[in-house]
N, C-alpha and C positions, 0 to 999 in steps of 0.2 A: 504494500500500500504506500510505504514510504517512496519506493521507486517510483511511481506511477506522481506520484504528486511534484516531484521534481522532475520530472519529462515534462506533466503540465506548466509550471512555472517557464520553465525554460524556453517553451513553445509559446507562453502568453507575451511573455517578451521580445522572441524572434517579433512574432505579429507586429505588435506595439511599434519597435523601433522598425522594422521595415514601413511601414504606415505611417510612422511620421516621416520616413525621410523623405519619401514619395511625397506627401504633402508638401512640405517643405521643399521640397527640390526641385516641384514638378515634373521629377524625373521618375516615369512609372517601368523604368526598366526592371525591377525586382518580382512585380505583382503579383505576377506567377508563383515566385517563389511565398510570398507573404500568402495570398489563398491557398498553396500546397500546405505551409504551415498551420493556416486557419483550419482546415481538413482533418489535417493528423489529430489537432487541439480537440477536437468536436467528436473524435473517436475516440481519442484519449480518455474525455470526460465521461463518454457511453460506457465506455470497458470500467472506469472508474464505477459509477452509477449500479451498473450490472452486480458488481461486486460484493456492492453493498445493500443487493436486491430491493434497491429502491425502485421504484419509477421506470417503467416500461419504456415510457418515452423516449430515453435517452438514449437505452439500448436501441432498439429500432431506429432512431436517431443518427444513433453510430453506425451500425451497417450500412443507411443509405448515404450518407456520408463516405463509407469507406466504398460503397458500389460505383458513384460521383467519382471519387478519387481515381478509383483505377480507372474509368472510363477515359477520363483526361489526361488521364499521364498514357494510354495509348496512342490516345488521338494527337497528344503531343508529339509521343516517337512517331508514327505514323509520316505529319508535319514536317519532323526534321529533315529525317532521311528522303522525302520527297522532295525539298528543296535544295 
């Protein structure tokens, strides 16, 4: 449990500072990376939630979140190697 709460931390911070730099910079070259981190964040908290058999929500929450996620990180390789 202890693990899981500093992956979250750590993920809430990626977010935070890439989101303000973006703001700040107007430079959105990271975005990807700040929503890829937003993702993991959101699964994180499901697997956390599940855990502690709270709240259904969250789990299910999580899953399609992590279904989202691999979907686009396909579609990204996909992208790459096409261009």
């Amino acid at each position: 449990m202890k693990n899981i709460k500093i992956i979250k931390a750590i993920l809430s911070i990626t977010v935070f500072l890439l989101g303000a730099y973006s703001l700040l910079t107007k430079n959105f070259a990271y975005q990807n990376l700040s929503m890829f981190c937003a993702g993991l964040l959101v699964i994180t908290i499901g697997i956390e939630e599940s855990k502690k058999g709270k709240n259904r929500g969250w789990t299910l929450l999580s899953f399609a979140a992590a279904i989202i996620l691999g979907l686009a990180l396909i579609h990204s390789t996909i992208l790459f190697f096409t261009s």
